[in-house]
C-alpha positions in Angstrom: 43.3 9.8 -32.3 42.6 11.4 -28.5 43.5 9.5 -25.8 40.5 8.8 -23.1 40.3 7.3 -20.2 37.9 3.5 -20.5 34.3 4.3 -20.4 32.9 2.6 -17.1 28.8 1.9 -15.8 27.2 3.3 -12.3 26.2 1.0 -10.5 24.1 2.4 -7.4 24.7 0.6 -4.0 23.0 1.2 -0.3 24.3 2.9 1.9 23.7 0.1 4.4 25.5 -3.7 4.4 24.6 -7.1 6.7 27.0 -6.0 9.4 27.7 -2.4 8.5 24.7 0.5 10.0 23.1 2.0 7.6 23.9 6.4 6.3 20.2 7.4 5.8 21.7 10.9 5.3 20.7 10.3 1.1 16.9 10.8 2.4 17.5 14.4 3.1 14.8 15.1 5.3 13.6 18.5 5.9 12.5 19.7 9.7 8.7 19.8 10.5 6.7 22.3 9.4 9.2 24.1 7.2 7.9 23.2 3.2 5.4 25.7 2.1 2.0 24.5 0.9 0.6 26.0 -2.2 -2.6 26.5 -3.6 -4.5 23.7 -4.8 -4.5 25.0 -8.5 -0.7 25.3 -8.5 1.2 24.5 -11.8 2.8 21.3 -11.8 6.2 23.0 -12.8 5.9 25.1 -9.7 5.7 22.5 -7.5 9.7 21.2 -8.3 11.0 22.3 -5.1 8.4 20.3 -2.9 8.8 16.7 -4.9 12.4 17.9 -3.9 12.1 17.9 -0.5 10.2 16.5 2.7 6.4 17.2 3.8 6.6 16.9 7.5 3.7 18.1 9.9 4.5 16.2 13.1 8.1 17.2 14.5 10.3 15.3 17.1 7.9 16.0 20.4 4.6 15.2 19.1 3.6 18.9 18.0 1.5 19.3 14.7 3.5 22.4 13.1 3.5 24.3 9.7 0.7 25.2 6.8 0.4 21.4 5.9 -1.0 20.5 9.7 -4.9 19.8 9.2 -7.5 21.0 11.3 -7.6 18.4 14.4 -10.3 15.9 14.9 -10.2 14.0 17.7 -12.4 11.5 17.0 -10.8 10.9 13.4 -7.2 11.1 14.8 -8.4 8.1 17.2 -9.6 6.0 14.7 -6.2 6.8 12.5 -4.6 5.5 15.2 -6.5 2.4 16.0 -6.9 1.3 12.3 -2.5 1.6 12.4 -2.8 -0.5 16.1 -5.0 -3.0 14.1 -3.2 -3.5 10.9 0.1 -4.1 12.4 -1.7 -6.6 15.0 -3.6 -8.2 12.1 -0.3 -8.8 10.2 1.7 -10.2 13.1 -0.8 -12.7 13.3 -0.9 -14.0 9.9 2.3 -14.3 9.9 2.2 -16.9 12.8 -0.6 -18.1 10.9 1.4 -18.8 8.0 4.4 -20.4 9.9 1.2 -22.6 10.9 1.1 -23.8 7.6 -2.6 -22.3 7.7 -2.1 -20.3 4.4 0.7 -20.0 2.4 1.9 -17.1 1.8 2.2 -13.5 3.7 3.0 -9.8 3.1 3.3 -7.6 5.9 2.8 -3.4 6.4 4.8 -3.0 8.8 6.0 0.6 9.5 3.8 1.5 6.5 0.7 1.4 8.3 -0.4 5.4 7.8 0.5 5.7 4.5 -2.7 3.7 3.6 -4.5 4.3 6.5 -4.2 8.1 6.5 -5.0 7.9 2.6 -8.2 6.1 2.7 -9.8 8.4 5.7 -9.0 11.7 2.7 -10.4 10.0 0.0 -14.7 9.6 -0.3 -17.3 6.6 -0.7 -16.7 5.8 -4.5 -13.4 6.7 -5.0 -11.3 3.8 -6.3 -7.8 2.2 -5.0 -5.7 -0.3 -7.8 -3.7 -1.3 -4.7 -0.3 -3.8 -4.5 0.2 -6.1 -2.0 0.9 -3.5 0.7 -2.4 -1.8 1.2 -4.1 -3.8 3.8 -4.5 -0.6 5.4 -6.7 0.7 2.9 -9.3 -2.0 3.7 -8.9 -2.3 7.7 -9.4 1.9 7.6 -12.5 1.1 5.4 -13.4 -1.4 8.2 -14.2 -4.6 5.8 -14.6 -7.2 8.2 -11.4 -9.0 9.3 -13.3 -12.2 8.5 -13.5 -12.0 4.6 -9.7 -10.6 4.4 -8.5 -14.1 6.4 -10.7 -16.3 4.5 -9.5 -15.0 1.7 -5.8 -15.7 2.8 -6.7 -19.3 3.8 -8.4 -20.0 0.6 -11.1 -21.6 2.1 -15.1 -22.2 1.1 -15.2 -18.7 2.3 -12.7 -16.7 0.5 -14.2 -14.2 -2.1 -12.1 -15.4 -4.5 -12.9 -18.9 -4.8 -8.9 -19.8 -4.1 -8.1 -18.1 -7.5 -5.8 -15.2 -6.6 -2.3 -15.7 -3.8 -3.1 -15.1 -0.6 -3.3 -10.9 0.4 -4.3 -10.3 -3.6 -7.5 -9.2 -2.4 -10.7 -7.6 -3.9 -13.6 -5.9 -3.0 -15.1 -3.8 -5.0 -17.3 -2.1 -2.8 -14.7 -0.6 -0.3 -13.0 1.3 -3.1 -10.5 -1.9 -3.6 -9.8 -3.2 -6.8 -8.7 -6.6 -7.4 -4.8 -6.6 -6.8 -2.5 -7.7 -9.7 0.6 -9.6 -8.8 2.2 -7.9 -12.2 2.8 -4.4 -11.1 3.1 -0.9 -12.2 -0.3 -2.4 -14.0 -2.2 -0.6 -11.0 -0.7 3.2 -12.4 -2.2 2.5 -16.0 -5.5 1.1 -14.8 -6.0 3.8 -12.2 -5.8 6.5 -14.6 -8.1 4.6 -17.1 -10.5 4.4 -14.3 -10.3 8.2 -13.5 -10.5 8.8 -17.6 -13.7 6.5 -17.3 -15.0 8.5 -14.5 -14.5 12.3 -16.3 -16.0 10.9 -19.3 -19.0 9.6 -17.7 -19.2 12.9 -15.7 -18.7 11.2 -12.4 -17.6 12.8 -9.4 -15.4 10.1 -8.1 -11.2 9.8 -8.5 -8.9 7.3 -8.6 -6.1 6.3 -6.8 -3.1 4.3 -7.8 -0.6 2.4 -6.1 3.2 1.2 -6.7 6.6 1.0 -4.9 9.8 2.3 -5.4 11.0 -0.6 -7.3 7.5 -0.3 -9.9 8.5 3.2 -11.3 11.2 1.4 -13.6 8.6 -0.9 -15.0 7.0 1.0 -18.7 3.8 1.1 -17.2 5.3 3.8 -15.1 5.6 6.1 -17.9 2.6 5.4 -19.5 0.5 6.4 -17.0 2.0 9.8 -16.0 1.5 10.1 -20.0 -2.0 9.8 -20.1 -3.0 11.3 -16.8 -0.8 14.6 -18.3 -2.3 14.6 -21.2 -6.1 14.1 -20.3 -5.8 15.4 -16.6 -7.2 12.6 -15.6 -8.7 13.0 -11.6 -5.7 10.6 -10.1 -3.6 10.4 -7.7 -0.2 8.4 -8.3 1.0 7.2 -5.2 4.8 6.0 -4.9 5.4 3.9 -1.7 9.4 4.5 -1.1 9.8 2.4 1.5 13.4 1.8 0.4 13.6 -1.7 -0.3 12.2 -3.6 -3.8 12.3 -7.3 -2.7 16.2 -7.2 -2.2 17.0 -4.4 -4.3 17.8 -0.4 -3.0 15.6 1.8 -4.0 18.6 3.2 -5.9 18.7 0.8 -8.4 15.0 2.1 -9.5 16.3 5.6 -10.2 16.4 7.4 -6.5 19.5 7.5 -5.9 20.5 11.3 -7.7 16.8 12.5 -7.8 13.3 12.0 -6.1 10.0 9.6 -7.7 8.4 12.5 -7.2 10.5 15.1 -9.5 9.8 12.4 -12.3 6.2 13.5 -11.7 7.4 17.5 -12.6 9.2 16.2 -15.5 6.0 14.4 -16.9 3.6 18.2 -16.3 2.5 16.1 -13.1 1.7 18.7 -9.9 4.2 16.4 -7.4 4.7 15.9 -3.7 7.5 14.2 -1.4 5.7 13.7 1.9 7.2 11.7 5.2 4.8 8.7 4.8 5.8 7.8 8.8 4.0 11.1 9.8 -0.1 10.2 9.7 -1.6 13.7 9.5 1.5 14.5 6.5 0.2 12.0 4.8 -3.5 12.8 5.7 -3.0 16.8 4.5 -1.3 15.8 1.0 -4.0 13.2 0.3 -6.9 15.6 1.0 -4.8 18.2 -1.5 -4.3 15.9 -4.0 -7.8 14.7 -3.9 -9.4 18.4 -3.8 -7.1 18.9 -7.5 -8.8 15.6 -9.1 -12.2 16.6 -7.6 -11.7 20.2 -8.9 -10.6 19.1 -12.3 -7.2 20.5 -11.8 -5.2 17.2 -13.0 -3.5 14.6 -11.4 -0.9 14.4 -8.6 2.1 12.4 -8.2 3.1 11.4 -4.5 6.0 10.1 -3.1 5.8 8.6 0.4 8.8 8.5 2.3 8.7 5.1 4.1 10.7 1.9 4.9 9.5 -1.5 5.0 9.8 -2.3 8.9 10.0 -6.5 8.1 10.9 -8.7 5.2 9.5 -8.3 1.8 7.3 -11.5 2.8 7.0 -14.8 4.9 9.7 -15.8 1.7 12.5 -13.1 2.6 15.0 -12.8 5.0 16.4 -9.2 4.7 19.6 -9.9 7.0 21.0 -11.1 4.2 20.9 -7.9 2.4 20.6 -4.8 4.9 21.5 -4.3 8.8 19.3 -6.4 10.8 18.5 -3.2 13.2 18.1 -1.0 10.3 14.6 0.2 11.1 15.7 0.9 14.7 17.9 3.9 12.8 15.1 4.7 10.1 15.1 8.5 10.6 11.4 8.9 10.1 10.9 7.2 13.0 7.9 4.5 13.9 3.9 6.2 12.5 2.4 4.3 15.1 5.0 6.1 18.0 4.3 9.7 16.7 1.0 9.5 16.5 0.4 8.3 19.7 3.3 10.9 21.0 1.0 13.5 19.3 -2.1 12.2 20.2 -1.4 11.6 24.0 0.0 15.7 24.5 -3.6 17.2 23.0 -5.0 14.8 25.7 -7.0 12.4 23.3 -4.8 9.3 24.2 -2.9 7.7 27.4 -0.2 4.9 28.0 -3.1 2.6 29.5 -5.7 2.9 27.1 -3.4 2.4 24.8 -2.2 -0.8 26.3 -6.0 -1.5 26.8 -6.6 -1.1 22.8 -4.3 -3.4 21.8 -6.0 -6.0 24.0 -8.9 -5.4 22.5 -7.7 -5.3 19.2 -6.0 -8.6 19.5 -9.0 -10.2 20.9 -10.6 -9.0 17.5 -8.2 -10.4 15.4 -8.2 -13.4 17.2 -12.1 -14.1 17.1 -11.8 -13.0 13.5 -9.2 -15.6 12.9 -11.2 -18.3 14.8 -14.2 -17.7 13.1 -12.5 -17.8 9.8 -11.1 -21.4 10.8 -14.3 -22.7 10.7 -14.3 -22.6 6.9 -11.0 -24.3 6.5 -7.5 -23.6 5.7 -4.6 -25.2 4.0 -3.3 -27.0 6.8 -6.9 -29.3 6.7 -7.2 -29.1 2.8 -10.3 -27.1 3.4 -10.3 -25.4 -0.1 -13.1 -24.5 -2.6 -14.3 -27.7 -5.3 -11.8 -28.1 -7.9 -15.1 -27.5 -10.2 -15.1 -23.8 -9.2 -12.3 -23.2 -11.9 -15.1 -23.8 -15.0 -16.9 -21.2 -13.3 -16.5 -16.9 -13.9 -14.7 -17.6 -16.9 -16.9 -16.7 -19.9 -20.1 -15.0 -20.1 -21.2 -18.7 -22.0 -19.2 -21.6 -21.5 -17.6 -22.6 -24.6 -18.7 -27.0 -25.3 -15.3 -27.5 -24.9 -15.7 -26.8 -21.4 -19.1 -27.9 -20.3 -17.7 -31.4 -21.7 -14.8 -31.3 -19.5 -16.7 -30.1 -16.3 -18.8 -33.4 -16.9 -16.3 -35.5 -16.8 -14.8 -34.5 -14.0 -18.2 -34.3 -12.2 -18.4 -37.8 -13.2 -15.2 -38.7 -11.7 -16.0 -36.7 -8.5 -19.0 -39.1 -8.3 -17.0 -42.2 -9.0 -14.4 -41.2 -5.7 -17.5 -40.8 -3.6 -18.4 -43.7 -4.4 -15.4 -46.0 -3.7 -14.9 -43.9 -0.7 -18.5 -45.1 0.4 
């Protein structure tokens, strides 16, 4: 028999340790303005070389360079920038909020904020998001009123959903936001089965789906780059990267030798790798995308290039696993900076009324927050009747049921009455 040396596993680590900075040189990031943009009808397999490398349009002094930079618009560029300035505001509040013991749980965007933000402004009234738990950015750019989202978190008489779902699991079906599964990948399968739904009714409207980094090892992965090859289904599939699954490198999911987007190429998917920290990057790839679903041209796999500023959630203390500064180093920089770097040299923004927006921001939040109070939180045991659990169950309550809701109506009236 041949001698061989013992057979031995991979095992993919970051680059980064608790007490030991962080080589982000694995991201490969291209310069500004340098990846070609191709025509909207492209072939998937030609597309290769861009899910291989970096969409950037805004470059190290604030300048909007290269085929990918979108016609400006003042007005929409200001909003951008605001909606980023609120959702980041919005979150650090909620966070305190939880600390309060007010709801209890949290999940902030932060240094994700124009990857959804950017994304909703591109996409139409209709179009459909199957978001995670990382897209509160798609509703603040949609402008749903700050109120219902903190009710919602609070669980109180208020909330939407009746206390059923965990706190940032929202839903609202009329600003494009479907209700958000704490099971993921499930959000790639339904999004295509949505867009399927819509081509077979003859609709106009598209679907976009959401997942991390972490998601694309779950089946449902697969699945749906399957079906939305197959059927061309009017998606868009869009990775967050943002580095970090709960305590896991992104590695671990399969980045480490090749992009999320080149599994898109491999699946007959057209595929993108865009710099999510760059607003109008991710603006220009979202209107492309969108224009190939809307033109019946298939589905589009993006990768956004991100990194998850803070922990995972109000449970997660990410010292223990990566630098504490590691954001600090992130080479994509901060979205909120650049933008207001690009926005302040054409003229449309300044230091003070930037200083003056937050203000005004945080006053909204605040008086949001306030206002939301009124309906209770967990910290006063505010939440909806216990009864509201027999209720948007089954079209007709099975007897079962109905006799178990009397009872416990009857014992609700029994309480009041000793309490009387």
């Amino acid at each position: 028999m041949s001698q061989s040396n013992p057979l031995s596993l991979h095992v993919p680590e970051p680059s980064g340790r608790p007490g030991c900075s962080t080589d982000f040189s694995y991201l490969h990031v291209a310069a500004a303005g340098t990846v070609r943009r191709p025509a909207v009808d492209v072939l998937a397999a030609d597309t290769a070389d861009i899910a291989n490398t970096l969409i950037r349009v805004l470059d190290d002094e604030g300048n909007a360079v290269g085929p990918w930079a979108p016609e400006p618009d003042r007005e929409l560029w200001r909003f951008g920038l605001r909606s980023m300035l609120k959702t980041r505001i919005f979150d650090a509040r909620m966070v305190i909020a939880q600390r309060q013991k007010k709801t209890s749980f949290y999940m902030t965007s932060l240094g994700e904020e124009a990857v959804g933000t950017a994304h909703r402004l591109a996409l139409r009234e209709g179009d459909m998001n199957f978001p995670t738990y990382r897209q509160q950015s798609l509703l603040i750019a949609y402008e749903v009123p700050l109120v219902d989202m903190i009710c919602q978190l609070f669980s109180n008489e208020k909330d939407r959903m009746k206390g059923r779902q965990l706190p940032v699991m929202y839903s609202v079906r009329d600003a494009g936001f479907f209700t958000i599964s704490g099971n993921l990948a499930t959000q790639f399968v339904q999004a295509v089965g949505w867009g399927m739904a819509s081509a077979i009714k003859g609709d106009t409207r598209i679907a976009s789906g959401w997942i991390g980094d972490g998601a694309t090892a779950e089946s449902d992965f697969n699945t749906a780059l399957t079906f939305a090859h197959v059927y061309r289904a009017p998606v868009i599939l869009n990775v967050v990267n943002n580095q970090w699954a709960i305590s896991s490198f992104q590695a671990l999911a399969g980045g480490e030798s090749v992009t999320f987007a080149a599994r898109g190429v491999g699946s007959g998917i057209a595929s993108l790798r865009v710099d999510g920290n760059d607003f109008l990057a991710v603006y220009a790839a979202s209107q492309w995308a969108a224009e190939r679903a809307r033109s019946n041209l298939g589905p589009t796999l993006i990768e956004w290039v991100t990194y998850r500023a803070g922990p995972h959630s109000t449970s997660d203390d990410p010292s223990r696993y990566r630098p504490a500064d590691d954001y600090s180093h992130f080479p994509l920089g901060d979205p909120i900076e650049r933008m207001r770097r690009h926005l302040t040299k054409l003229g449309w923004w300044s230091d003070d009324e930037h200083e003056a927006v937050k203000g005004e921001l945080e006053a909204e939040v605040v008086a949001a927050q306030r206002e939301a109070e009124q309906y209770g939180t967990l910290a006063d045991g505010a939440v909806p009747d216990v009864a509201a659990m027999f209720e948007d169950v089954y079209k007709d309550m099975p007897e079962h049921l109905r006799v178990q809701r009397a009872q416990l109506a009857a014992e609700q009236l029994a309480q009041a009455g000793e309490q009387a």
